[in-house]
gemmi code that builds the backbone of each chain (N, CA, C; Angstrom):
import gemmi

chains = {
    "A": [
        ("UNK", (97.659, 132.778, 101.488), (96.654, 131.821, 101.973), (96.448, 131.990, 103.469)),
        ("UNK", (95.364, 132.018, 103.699), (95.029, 131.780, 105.379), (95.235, 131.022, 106.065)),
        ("UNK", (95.761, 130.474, 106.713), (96.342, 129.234, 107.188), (95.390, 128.718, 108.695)),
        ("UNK", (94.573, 129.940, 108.768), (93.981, 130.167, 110.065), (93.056, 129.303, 110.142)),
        ("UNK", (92.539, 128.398, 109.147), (91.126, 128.329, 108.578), (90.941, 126.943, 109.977)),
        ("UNK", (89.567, 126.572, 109.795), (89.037, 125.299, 110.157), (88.942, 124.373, 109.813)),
        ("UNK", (89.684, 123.111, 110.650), (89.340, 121.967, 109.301), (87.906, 121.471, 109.161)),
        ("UNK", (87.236, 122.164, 110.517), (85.942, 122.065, 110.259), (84.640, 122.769, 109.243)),
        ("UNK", (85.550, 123.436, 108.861), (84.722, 124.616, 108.287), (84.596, 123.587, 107.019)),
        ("UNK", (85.615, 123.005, 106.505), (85.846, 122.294, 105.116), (84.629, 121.425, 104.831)),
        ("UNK", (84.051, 120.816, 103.356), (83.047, 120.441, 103.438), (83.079, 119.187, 102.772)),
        ("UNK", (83.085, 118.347, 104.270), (83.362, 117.041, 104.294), (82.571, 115.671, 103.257)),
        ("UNK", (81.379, 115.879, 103.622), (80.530, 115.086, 102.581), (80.122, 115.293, 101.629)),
        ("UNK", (80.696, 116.655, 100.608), (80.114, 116.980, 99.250), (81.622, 116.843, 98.659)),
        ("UNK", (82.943, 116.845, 99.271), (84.429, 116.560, 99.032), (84.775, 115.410, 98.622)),
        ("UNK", (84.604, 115.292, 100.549), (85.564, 113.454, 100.891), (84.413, 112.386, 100.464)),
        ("UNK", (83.499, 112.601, 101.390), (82.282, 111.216, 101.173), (82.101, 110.677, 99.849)),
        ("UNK", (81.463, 111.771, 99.004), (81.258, 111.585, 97.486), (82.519, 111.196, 96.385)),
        ("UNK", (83.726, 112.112, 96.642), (84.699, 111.019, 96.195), (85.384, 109.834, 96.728)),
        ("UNK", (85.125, 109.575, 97.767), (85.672, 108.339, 98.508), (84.765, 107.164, 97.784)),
        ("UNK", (83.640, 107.653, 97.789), (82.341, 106.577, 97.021), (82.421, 106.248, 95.697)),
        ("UNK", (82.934, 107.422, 94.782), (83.592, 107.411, 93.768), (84.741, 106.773, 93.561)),
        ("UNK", (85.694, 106.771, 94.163), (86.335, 105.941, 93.882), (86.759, 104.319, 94.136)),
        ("UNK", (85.864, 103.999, 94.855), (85.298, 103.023, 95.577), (84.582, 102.105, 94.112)),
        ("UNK", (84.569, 102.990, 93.769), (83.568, 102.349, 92.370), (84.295, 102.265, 91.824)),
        ("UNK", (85.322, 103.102, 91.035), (85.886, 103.304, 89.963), (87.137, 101.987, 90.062)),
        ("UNK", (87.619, 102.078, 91.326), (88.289, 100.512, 91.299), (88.166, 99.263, 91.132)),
        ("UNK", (86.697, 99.271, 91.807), (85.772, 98.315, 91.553), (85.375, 97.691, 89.958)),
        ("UNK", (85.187, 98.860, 89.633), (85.147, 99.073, 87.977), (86.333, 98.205, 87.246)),
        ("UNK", (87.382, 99.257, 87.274), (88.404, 98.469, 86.597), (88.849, 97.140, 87.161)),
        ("UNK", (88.900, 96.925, 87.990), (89.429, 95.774, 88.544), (88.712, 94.390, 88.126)),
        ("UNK", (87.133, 95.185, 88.246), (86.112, 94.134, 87.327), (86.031, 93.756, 85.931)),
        ("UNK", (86.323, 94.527, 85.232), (86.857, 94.642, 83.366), (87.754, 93.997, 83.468)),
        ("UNK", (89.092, 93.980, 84.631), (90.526, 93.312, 84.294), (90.140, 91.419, 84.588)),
        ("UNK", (89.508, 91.544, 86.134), (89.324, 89.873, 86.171), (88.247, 89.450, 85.606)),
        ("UNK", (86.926, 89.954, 84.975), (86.560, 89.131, 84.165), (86.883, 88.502, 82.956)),
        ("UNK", (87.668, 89.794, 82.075), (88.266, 89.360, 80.815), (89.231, 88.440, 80.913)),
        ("UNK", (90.124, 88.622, 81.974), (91.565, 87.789, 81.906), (91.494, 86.688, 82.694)),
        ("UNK", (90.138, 86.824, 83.664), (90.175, 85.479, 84.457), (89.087, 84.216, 84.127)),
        ("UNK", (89.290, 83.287, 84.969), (88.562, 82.191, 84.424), (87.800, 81.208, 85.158)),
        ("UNK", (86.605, 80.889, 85.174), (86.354, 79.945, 86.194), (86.078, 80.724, 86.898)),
        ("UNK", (86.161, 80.621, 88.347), (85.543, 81.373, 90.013), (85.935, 82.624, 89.709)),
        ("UNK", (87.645, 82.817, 89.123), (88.001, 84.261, 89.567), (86.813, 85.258, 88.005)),
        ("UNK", (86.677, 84.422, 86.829), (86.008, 85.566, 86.187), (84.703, 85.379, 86.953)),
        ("UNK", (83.920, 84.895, 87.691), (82.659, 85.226, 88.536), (82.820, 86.166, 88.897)),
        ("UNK", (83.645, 86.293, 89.760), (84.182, 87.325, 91.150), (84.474, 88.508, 89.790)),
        ("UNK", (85.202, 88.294, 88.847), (85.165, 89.614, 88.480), (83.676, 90.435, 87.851)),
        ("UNK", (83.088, 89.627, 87.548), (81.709, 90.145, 86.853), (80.857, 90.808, 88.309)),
        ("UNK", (81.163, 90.203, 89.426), (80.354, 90.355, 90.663), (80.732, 91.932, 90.820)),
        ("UNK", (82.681, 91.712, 91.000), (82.941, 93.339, 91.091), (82.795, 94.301, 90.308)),
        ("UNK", (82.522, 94.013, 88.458), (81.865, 94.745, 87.779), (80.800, 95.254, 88.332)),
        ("UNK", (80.218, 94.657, 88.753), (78.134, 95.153, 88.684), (77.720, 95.746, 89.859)),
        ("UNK", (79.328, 95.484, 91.026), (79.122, 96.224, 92.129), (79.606, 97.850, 91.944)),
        ("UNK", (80.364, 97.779, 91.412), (81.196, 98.960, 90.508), (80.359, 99.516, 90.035)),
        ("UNK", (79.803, 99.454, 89.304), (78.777, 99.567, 88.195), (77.105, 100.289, 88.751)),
        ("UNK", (77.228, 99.334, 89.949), (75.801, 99.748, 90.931), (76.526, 101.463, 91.741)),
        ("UNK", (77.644, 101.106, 92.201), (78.098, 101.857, 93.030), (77.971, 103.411, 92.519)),
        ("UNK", (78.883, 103.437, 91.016), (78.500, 105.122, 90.328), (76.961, 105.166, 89.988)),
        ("UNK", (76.405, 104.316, 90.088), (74.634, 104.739, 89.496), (74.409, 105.393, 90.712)),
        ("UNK", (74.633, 104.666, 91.702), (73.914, 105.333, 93.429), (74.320, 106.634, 93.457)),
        ("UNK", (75.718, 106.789, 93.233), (76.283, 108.054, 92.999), (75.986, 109.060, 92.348)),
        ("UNK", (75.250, 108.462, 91.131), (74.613, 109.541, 89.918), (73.333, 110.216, 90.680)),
        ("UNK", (72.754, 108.937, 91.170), (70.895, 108.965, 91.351), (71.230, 109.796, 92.778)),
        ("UNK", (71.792, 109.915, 94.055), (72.017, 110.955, 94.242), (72.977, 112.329, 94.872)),
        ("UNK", (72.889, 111.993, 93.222), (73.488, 113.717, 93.081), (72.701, 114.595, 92.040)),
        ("UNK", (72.218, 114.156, 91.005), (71.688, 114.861, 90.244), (70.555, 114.667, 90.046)),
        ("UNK", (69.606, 113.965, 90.753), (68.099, 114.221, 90.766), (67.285, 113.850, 89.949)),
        ("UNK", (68.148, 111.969, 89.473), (67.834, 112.064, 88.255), (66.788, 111.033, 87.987)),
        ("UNK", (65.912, 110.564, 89.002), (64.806, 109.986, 89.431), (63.768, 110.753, 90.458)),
        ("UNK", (62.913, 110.642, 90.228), (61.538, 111.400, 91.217), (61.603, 110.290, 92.434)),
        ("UNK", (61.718, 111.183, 93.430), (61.271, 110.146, 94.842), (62.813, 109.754, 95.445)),
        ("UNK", (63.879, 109.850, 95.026), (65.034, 110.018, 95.792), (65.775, 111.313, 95.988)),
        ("UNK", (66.224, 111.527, 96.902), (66.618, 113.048, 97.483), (67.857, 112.664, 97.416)),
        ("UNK", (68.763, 114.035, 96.998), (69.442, 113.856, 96.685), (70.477, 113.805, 97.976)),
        ("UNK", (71.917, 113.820, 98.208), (72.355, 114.022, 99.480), (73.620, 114.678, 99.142)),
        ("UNK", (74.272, 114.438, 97.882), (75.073, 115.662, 97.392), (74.985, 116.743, 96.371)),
        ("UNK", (75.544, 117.777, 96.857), (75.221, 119.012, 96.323), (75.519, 119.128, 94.183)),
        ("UNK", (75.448, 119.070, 93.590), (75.410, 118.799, 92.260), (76.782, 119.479, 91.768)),
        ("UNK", (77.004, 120.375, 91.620), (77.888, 122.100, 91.946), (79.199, 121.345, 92.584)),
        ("UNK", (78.798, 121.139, 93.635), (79.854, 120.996, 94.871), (80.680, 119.828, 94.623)),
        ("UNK", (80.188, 118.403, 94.157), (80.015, 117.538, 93.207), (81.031, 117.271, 92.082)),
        ("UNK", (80.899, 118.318, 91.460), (81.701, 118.516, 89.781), (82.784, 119.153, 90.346)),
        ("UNK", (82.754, 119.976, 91.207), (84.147, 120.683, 91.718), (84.780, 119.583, 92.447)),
        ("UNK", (84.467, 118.784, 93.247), (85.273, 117.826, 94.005), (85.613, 116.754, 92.720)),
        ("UNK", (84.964, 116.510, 91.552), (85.436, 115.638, 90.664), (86.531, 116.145, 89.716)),
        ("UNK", (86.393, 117.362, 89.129), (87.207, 118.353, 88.848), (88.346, 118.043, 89.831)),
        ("UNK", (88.305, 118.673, 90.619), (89.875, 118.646, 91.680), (90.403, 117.266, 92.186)),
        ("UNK", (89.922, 116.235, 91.901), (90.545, 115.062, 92.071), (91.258, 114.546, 91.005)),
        ("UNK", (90.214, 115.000, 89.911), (91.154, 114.112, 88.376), (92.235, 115.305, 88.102)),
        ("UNK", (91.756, 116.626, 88.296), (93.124, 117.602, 88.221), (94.546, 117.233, 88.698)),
        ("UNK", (94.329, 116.652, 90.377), (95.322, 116.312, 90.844), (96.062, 115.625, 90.419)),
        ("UNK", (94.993, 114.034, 89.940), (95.616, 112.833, 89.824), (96.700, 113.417, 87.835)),
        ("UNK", (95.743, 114.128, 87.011), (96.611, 114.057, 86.236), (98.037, 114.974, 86.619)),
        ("UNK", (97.996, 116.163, 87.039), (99.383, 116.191, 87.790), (99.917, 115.931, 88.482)),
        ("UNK", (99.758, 114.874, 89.138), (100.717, 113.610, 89.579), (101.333, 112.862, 88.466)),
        ("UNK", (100.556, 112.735, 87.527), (100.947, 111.789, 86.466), (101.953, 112.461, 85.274)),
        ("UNK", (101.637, 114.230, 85.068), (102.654, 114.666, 84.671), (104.086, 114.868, 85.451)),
        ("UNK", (103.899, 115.111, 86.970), (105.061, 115.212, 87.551), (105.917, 113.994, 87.173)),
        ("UNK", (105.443, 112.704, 87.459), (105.948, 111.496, 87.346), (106.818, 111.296, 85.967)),
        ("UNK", (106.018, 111.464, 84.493), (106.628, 111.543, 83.321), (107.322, 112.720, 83.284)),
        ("UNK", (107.570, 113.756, 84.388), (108.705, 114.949, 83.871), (109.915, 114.569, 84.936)),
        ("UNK", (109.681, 113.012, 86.097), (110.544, 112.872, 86.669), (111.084, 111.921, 85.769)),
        ("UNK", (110.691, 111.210, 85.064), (111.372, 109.583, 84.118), (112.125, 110.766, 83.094)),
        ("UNK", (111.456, 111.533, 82.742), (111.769, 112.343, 81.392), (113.454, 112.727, 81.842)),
        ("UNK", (113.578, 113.567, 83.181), (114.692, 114.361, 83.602), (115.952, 113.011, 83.958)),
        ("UNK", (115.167, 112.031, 84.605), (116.284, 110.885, 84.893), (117.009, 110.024, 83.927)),
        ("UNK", (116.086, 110.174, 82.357), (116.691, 109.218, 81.666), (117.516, 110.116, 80.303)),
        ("UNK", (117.103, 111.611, 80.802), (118.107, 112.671, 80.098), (119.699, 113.096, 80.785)),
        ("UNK", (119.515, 113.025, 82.245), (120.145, 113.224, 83.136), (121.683, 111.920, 83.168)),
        ("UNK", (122.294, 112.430, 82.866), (123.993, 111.111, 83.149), (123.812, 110.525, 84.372)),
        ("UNK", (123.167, 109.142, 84.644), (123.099, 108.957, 85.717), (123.961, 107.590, 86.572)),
        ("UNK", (124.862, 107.691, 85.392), (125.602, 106.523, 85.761), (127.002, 107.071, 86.552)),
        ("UNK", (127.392, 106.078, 87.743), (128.311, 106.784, 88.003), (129.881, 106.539, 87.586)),
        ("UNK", (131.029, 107.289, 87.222), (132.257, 107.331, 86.699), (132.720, 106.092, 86.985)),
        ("UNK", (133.462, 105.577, 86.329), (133.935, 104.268, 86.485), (135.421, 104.339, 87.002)),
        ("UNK", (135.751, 105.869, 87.469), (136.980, 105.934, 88.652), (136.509, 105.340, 89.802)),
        ("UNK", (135.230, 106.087, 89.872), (134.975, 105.278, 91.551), (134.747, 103.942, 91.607)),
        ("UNK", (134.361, 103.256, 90.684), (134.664, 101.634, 91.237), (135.993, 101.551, 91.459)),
        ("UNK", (135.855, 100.363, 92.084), (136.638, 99.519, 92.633), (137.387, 98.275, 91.953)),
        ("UNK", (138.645, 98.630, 91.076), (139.181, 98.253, 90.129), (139.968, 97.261, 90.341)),
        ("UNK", (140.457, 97.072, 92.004), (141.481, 96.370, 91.771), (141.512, 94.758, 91.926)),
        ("UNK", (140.245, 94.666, 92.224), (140.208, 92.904, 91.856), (140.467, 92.532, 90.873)),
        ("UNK", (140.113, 93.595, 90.016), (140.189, 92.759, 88.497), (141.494, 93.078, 87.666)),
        ("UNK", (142.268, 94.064, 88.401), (143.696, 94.536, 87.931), (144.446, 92.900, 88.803)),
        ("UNK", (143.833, 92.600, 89.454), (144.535, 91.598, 89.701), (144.567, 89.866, 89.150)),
        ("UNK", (143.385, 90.376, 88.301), (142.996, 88.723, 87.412), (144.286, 88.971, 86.313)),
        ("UNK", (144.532, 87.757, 86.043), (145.619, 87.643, 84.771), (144.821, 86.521, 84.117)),
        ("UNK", (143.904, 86.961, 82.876), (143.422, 86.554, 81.872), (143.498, 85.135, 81.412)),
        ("UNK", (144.590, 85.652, 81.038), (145.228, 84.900, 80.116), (145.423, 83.279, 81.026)),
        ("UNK", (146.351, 83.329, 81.967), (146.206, 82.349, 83.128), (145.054, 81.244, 83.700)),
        ("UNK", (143.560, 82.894, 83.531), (142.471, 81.819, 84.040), (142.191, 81.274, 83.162)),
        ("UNK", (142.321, 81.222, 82.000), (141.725, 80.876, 80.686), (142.393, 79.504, 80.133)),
        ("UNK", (143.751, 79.544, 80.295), (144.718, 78.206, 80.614), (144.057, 77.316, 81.534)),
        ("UNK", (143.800, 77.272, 82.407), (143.233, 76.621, 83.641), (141.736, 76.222, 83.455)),
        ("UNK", (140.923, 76.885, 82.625), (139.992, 76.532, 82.180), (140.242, 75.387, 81.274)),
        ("UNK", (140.728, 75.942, 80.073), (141.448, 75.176, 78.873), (141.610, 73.653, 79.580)),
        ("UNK", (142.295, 73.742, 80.737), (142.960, 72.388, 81.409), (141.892, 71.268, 81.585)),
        ("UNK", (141.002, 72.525, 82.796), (139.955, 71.911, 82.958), (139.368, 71.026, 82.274)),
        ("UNK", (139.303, 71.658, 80.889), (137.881, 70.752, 79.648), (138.500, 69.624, 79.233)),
        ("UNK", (140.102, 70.164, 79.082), (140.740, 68.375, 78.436), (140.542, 67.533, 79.436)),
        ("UNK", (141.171, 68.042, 80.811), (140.925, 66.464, 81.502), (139.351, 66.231, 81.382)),
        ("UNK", (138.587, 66.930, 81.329), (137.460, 66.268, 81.593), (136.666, 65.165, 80.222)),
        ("UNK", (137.488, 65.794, 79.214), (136.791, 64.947, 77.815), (137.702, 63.462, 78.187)),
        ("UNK", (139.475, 63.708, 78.542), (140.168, 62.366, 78.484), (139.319, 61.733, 79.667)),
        ("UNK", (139.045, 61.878, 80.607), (138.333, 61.285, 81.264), (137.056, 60.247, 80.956)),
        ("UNK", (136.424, 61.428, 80.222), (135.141, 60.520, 79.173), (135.559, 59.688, 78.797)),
        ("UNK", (136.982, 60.018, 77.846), (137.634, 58.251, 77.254), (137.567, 57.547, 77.489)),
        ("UNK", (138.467, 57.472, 78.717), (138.898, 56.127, 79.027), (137.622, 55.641, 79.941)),
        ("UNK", (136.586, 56.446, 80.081), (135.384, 55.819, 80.797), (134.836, 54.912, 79.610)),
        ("UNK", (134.963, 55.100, 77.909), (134.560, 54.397, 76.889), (135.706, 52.897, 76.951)),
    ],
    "B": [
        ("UNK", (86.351, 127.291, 88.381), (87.058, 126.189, 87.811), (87.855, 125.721, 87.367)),
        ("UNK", (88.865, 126.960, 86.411), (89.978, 127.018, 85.831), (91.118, 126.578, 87.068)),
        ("UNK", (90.499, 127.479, 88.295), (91.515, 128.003, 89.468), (91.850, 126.637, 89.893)),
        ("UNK", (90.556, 125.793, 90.158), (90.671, 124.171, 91.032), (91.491, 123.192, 90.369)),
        ("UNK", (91.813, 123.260, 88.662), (92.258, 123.026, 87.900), (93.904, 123.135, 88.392)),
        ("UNK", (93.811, 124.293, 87.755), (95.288, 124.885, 87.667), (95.898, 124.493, 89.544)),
        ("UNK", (95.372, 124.730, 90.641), (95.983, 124.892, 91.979), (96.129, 123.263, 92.014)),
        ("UNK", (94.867, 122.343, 91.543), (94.986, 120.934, 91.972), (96.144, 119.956, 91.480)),
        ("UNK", (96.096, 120.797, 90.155), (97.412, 120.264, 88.616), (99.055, 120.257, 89.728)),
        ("UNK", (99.128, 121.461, 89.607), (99.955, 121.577, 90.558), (100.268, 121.256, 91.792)),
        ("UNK", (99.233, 120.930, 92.307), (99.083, 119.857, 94.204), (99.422, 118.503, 93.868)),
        ("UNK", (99.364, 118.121, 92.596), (99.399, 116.978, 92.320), (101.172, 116.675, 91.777)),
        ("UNK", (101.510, 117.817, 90.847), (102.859, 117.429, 90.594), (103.582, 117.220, 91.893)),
        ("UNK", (103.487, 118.936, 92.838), (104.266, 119.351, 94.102), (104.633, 117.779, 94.825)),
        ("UNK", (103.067, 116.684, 94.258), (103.662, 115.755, 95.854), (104.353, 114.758, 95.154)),
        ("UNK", (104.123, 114.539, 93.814), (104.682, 113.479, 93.334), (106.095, 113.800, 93.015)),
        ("UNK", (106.897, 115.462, 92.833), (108.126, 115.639, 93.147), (108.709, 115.477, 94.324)),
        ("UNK", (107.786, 115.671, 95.118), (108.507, 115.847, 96.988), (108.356, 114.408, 97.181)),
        ("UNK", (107.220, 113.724, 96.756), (107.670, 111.974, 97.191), (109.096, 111.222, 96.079)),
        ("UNK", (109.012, 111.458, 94.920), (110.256, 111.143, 94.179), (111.358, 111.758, 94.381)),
        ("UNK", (111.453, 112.692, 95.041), (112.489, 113.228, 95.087), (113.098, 112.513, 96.540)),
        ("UNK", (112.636, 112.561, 97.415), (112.627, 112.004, 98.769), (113.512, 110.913, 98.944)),
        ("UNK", (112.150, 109.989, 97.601), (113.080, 108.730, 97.681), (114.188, 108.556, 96.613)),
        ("UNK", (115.036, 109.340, 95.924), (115.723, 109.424, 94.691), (117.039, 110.175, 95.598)),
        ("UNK", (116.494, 110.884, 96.570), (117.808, 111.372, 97.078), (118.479, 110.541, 98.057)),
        ("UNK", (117.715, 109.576, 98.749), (118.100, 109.213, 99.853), (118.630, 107.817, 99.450)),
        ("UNK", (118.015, 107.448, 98.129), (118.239, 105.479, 98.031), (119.045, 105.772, 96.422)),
        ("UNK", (119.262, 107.283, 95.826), (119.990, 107.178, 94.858), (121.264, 107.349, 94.876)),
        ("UNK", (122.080, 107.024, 93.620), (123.842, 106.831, 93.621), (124.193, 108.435, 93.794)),
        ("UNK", (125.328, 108.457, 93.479), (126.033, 110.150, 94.155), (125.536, 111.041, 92.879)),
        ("UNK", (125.508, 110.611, 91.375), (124.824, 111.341, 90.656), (123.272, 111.904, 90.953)),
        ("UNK", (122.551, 110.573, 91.082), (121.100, 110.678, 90.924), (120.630, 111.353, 91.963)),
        ("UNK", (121.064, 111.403, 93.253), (121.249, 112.203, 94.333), (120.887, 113.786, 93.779)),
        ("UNK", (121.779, 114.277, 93.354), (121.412, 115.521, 92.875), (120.411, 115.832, 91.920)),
        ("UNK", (120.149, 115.315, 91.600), (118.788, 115.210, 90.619), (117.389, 115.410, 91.534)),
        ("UNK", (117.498, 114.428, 92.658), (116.904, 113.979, 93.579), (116.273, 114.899, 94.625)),
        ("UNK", (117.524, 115.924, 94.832), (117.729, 116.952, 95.679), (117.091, 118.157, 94.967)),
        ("UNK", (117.133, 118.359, 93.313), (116.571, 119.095, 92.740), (114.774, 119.200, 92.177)),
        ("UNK", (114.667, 118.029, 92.712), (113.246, 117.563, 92.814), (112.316, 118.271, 93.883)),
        ("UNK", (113.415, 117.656, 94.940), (112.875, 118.288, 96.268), (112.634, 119.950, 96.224)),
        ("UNK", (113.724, 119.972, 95.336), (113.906, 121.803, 95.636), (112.418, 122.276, 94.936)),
        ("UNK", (112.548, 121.714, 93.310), (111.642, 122.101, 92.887), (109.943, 122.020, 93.071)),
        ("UNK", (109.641, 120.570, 94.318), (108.618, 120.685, 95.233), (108.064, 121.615, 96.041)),
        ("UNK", (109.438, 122.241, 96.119), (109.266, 123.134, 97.848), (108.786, 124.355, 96.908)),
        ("UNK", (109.424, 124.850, 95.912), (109.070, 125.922, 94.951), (107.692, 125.920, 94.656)),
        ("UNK", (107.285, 124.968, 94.284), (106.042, 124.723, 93.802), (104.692, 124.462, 94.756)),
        ("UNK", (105.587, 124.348, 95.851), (104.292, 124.324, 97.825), (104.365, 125.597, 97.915)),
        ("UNK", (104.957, 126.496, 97.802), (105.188, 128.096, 97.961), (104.690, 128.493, 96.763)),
        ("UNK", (104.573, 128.446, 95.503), (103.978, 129.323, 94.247), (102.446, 128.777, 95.077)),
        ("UNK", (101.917, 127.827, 95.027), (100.413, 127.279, 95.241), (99.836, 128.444, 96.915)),
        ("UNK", (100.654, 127.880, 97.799), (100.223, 129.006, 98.952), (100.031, 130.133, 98.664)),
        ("UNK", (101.085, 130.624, 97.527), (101.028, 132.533, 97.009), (99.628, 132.519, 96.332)),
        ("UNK", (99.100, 131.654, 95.194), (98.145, 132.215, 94.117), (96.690, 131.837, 94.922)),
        ("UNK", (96.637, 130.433, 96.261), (95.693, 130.299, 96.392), (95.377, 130.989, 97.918)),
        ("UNK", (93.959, 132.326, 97.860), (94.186, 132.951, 98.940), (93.017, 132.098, 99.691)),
        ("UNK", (92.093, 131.159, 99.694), (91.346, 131.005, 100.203), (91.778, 129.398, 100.841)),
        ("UNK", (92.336, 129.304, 102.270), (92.525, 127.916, 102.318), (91.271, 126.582, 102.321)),
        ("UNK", (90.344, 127.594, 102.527), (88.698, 126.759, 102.472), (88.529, 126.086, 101.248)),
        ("UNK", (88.562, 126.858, 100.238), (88.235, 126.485, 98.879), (89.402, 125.105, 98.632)),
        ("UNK", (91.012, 125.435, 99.062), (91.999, 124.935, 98.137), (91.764, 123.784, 99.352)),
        ("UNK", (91.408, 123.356, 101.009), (91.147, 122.227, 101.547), (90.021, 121.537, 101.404)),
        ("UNK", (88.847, 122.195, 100.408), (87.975, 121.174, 100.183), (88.770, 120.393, 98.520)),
        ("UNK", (88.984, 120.643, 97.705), (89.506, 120.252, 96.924), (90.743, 119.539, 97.034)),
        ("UNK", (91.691, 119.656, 98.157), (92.465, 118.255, 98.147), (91.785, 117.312, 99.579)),
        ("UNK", (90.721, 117.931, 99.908), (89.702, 116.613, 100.593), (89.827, 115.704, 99.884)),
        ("UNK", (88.912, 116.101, 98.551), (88.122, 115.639, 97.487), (89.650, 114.637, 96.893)),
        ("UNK", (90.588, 115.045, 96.435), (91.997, 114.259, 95.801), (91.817, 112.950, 97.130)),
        ("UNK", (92.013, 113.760, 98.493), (92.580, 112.186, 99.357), (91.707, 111.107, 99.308)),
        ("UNK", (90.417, 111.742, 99.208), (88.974, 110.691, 99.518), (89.304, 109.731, 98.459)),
        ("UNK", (89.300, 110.444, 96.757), (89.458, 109.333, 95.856), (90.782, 108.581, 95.657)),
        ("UNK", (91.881, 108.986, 96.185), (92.976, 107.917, 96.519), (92.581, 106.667, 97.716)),
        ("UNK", (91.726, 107.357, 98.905), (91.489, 106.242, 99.652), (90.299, 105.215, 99.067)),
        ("UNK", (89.231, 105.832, 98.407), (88.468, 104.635, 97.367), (89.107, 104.171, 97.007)),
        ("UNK", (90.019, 104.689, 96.113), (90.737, 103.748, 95.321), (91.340, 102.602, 95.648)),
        ("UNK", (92.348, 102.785, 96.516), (93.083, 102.186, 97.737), (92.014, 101.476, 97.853)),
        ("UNK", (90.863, 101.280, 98.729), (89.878, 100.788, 99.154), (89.143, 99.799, 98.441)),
        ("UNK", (88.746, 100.093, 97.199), (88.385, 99.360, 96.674), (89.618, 98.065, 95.758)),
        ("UNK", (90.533, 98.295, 95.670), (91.738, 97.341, 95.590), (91.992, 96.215, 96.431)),
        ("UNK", (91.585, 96.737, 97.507), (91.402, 96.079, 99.007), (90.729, 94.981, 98.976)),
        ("UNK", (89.246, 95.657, 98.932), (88.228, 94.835, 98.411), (88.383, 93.648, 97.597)),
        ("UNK", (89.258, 93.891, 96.311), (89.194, 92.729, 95.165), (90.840, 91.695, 95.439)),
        ("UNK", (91.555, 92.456, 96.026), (92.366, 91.457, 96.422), (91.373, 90.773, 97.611)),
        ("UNK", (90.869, 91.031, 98.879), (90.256, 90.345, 99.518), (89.271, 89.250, 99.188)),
        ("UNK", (88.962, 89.830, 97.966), (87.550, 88.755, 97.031), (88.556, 87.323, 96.121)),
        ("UNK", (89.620, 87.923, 95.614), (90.361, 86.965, 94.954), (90.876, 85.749, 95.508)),
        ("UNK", (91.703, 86.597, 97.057), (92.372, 85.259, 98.281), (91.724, 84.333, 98.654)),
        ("UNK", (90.597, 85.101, 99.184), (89.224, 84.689, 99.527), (88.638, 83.570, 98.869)),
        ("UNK", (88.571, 83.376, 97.571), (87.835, 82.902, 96.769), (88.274, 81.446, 96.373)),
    ],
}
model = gemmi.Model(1)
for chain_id, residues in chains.items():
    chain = gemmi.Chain(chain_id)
    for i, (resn, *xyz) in enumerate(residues, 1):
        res = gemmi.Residue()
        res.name, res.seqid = resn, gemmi.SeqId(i, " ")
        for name, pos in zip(("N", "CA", "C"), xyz):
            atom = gemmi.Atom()
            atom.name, atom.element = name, gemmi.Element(name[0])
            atom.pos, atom.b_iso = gemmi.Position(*pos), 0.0
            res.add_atom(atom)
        chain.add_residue(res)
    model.add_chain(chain)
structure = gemmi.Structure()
structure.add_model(model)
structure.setup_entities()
């Protein structure tokens, strides 16, 4: 790889702009499906509001990029477009496989640690049997007590 | 297309091993630690296979443009609807 390159050279508003806008929506989106259905009163308003802003947001996005009305110009490249959408959901799903091959390896993996290394000797020092007497004690006085409160 | 695919697939595991691993080595027990450490390793492997196959850094920096932009929408628009909810 060239490492030499420009970060200017990179092509900022058919990349970043258009998916930043994209996803701008797409949160919008879900977030709007989640609080209208589950919310109630003001908050399902607010969610229908962020539906339709969501909703407005990928149309603007559609209308232009692909030319798909007479009389608006478009401002991203169509091509350029599908490759920046392409390489975002590419990413995001391998992120999402890395993640399930990290749960996968951790919950195959012995990850508990030996029970030499704790720290044993508090409890080498309880005598059972003793606290359990003392408990025992405990409950009678507390029922004879009830008694003679009758 | 295949290429943006395959280089992005992989840009995407590379960070989510090098960020889990990061934090798995440093906040995990003396086992998980090594696990943790093998994460990392296998990040760094996988930042070096991607530099080898992809020769054009133009092509492979407009395409994780394109990844950061829609994490910051995303981000962004979250923003937004917690701000609309408090708000409200």
């Amino acid at each position: 790889m060239d490492m030499s390159a420009n970060i200017t050279d990179w092509d900022w508003m058919n990349f970043f702009v258009s998916m930043l806008i994209v996803g701008i929506g797409v949160a919008l989106l879900a977030t709007g499906i989640f609080t209208s259905y589950f919310g109630a009163g003001k908050s399902q308003k607010i969610g229908f509001a962020l539906l339709s802003i969501g909703i407005l947001d990928l149309v603007a996005v559609y209308l232009l990029t692909f030319d798909a009305l007479e009389g608006i110009e478009s401002i991203f490249d169509s091509d350029l477009f599908t490759d920046a959408l392409v390489s975002g959901v590419s990413a995001l799903a391998g992120m999402v496989i890395g993640m399930f091959l990290i749960l996968f390896v951790l919950m195959k993996v012995d990850t508990v640690d030996d029970l030499e290394d704790l720290d044993l000797e508090d409890l080498e020092d309880l005598d059972l049997d003793e606290e359990l007497k003392k408990l025992e004690e405990e409950l009678n006085q507390t029922d004879n007590s009830k008694e003679e409160e009758k | 297309m295949m290429d943006i695919v395959i280089s992005m697939g992989l840009t995407g595991a590379m960070l989510a091993m090098l960020g889990m691993g990061l934090l798995i080595s440093y906040y995990g027990s003396s086992k998980t630690r090594n696990v943790g450490l093998l994460f990392l390793v296998v990040g760094i492997g996988l930042a070096y296979y991607i530099t080898s196959i992809d020769d054009s850094l133009i092509h492979f920096g407009n395409a994780f443009i394109a990844f950061i932009g829609g994490m910051l929408g995303g981000i962004i628009g979250i923003i937004i609807f917690l701000v609309a909810i408090i708000k409200s």
